[in-house]
DRENZAFI-913171 format. One line per 5 residues: for each residue y negated, x, z of C-alpha. Coordinates in pm, 1 decimal, decimal comma. Layout:
Y X Z | ... .
This chain:
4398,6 4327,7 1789,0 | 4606,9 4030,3 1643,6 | 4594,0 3851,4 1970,9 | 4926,0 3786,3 2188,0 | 5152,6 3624,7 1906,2 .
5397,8 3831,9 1719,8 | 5546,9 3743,9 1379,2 | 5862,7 3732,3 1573,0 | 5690,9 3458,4 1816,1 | 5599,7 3296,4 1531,1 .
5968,6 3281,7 1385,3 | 6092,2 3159,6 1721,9 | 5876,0 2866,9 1669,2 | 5950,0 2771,1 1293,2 | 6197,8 2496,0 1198,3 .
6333,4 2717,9 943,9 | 6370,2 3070,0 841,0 | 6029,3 3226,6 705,6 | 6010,3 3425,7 401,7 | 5875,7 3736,0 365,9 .
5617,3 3577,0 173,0 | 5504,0 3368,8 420,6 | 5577,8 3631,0 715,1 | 5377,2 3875,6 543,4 | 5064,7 3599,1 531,3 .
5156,2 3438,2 888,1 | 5098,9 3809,3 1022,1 | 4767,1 3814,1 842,0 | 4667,1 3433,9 1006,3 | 4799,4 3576,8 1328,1 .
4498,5 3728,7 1356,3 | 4261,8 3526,7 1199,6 | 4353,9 3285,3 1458,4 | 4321,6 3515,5 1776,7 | 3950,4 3528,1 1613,8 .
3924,1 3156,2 1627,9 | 4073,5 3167,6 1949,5 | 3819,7 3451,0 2084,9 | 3531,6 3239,7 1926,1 | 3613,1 2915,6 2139,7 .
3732,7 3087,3 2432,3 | 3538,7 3426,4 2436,6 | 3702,8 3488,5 2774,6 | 4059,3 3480,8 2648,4 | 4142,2 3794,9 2589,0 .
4011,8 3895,1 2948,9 | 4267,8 3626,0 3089,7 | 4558,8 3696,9 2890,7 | 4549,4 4047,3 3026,8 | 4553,4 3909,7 3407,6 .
4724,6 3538,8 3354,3 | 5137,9 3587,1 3214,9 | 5112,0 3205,4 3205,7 | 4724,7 3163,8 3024,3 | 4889,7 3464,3 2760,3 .
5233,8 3183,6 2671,6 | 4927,1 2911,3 2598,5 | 4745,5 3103,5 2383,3 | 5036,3 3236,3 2217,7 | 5191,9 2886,5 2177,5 .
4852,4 2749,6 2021,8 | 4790,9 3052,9 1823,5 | 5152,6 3021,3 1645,4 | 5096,3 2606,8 1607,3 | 4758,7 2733,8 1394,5 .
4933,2 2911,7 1179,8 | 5224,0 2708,8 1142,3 | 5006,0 2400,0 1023,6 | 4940,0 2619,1 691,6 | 5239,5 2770,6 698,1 .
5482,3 2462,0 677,1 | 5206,0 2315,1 445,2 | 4977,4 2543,9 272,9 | 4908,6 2297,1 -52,9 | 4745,5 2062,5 229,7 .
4989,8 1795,0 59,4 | 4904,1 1455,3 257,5 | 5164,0 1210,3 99,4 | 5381,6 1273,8 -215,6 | 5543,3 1020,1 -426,8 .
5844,9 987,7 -674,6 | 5931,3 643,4 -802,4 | 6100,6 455,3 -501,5 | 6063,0 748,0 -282,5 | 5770,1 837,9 -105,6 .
5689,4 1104,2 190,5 | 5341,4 1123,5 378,4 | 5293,0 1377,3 664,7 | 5074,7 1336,6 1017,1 | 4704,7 1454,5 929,4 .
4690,5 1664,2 1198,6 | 4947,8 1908,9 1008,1 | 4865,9 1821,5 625,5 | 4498,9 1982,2 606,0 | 4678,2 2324,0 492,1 .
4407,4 2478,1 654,8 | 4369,5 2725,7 1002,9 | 4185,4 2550,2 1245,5 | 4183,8 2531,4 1613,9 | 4247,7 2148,6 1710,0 .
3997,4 1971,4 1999,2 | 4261,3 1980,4 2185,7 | 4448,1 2296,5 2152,8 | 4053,1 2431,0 2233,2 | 4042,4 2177,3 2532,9 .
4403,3 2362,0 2665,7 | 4262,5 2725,2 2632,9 | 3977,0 2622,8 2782,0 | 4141,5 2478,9 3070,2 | 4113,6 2670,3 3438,0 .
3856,4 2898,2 3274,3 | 3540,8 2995,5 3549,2 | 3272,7 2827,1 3298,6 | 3156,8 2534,6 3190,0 | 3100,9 2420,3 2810,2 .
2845,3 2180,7 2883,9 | 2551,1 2067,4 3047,0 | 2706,9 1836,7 3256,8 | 3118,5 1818,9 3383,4 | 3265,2 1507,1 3395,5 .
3593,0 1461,3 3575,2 | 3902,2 1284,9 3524,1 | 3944,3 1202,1 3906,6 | 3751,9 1004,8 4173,9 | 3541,0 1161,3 4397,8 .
3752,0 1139,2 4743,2 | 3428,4 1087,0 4944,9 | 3376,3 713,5 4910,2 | 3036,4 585,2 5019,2 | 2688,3 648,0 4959,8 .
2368,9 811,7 5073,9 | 2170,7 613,0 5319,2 | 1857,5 872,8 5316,0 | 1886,7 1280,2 5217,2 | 2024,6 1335,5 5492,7 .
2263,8 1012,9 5577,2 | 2552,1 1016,8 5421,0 | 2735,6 672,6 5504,6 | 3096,7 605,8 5441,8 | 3257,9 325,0 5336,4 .
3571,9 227,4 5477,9 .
């Protein structure tokens, strides 16, 4: 299976009209990308089955994989030509397929397990105060 993304969803997300060329290799990395994506998230393919909205995500960041090589595949940082010079973001210019920290931190997301050894949240704890004795819990106001 070549994950959720089509070539077609992959076409709705280019800039510009693929060639066959690169349609024929996008449908290849297609699928080498739903195996990074299985590899990080080895639950995904459970949850895209069950989750419409979880299936969009992983389509979205499977089709931004392969459009990083895609729109780049030379891996061209910056280019130069007398007065005129171009340099590209180097999150797109590795020319390489690779799932991003934080497209693995999105699929990741609302999953029922934990990567770690320990969670650490982005919110307070609601329960302001501290514990007196094991079983005193005082609050503070």
């Amino acid at each position: 299976m070549a994950g959720p993304a089509t070539i077609n969803d992959l076409k709705d997300r280019s800039f510009r009209p693929l060639t066959d060329q690169e349609q024929a290799v996008g449908a290849t990395l297609l699928e080498d990308a739903w195996n990074l994506i299985q590899s990080s998230a080895p639950s995904a393919a459970e949850r895209i089955s069950t989750d419409i909205t979880y299936m969009a995500i992983v389509k979205q960041v499977q089709c931004a994989m392969v459009l990083r090589v895609v729109n780049n595949p030379e891996g061209l940082l910056s280019e130069q030509v007398d007065d005129y010079q171009y340099r590209r973001d180097a999150a797109v210019s590795a020319g390489v397929l690779y799932l991003s920290p934080e497209e693995s931190a999105i699929l990741a997301a609302g999953g029922k397990t934990l990567n770690g050894a320990w969670t650490i949240r982005s919110h307070s704890d609601p329960r302001r105060g501290y514990w007196l004795h094991p079983d005193q819990w005082v609050p503070l106001p």
